[in-house]
N, C-alpha and C positions, 0 to 999 in steps of 0.2 A: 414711245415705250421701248424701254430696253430688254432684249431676252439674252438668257444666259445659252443660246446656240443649242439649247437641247444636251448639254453637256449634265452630267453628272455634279452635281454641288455637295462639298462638305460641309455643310448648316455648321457645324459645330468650328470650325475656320471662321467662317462669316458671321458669328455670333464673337467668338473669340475677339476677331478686327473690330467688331461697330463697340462691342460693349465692352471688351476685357475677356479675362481667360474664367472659366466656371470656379464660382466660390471666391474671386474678389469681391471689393464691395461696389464696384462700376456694375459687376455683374449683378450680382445679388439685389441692388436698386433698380434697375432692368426690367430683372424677372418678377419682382413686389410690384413696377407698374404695369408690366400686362398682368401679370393675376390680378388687380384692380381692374382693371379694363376687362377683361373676360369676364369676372363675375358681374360686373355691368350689364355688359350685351347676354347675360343669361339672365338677369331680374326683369332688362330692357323686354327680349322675349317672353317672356313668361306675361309679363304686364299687359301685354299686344295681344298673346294668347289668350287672354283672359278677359281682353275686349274690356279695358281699362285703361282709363288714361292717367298721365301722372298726378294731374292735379286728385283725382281720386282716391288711389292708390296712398298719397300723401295724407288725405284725410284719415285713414283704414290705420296709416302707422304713427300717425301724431305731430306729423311734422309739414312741411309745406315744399310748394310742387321744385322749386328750384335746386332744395336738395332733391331730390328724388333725380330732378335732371343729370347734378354733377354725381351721383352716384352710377347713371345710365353711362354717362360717358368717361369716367374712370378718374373723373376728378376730384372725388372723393371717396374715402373707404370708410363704409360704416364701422360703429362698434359693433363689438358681436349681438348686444343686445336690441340694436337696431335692427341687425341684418335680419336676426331671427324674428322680427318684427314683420320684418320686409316680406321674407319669406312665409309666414303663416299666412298675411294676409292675401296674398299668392296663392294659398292653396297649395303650397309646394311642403314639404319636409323637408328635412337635412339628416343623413345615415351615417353616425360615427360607425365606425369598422376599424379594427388593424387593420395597419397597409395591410400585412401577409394574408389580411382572409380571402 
């Protein structure tokens, strides 16, 4: 395992290097797949929370367990009208707000 010596890191350098500099499209394809993958491990949780398994969960939204898998681990990105699928049957909501409120 390698550490960075307890030094100080400029994330936004080390982001720049592996993917591109913010707002190309290296970057911008990047960021679209961990926000995939994040909203994953947040359906993932939520579904565990819920003392749910996929294959259930999958019945609840109309679809079968494997997507539900690649949707857990960022390999897939629902449409929104799945997601919102995903989510009701979750138990969860979604709160549009402006950014600024």
């Amino acid at each position: 395992m390698q550490t960075n010596n307890h030094k100080i890191v400029d994330y936004d350098a080390v982001l720049d290097a592996k993917f591109g500099a913010n707002g190309t499209p290296s970057r911008i394809e990047a960021e679209e797949k961990a926000y995939v993958f994040y909203t994953g491990q947040i359906i993932e949780d939520a579904r565990k929370k819920a003392k749910m398994t996929q294959s259930e969960l999958a019945e609840l939204v109309g679809t079968n367990k494997s997507y539900i898998s690649r949707v857990e681990t960022g390999r897939t990105e629902p449409k929104v009208s799945t997601f919102f699928r995903i989510i009701s049957a979750l138990g969860l909501s979604v709160d549009l707000k402006p950014s600024n409120a």
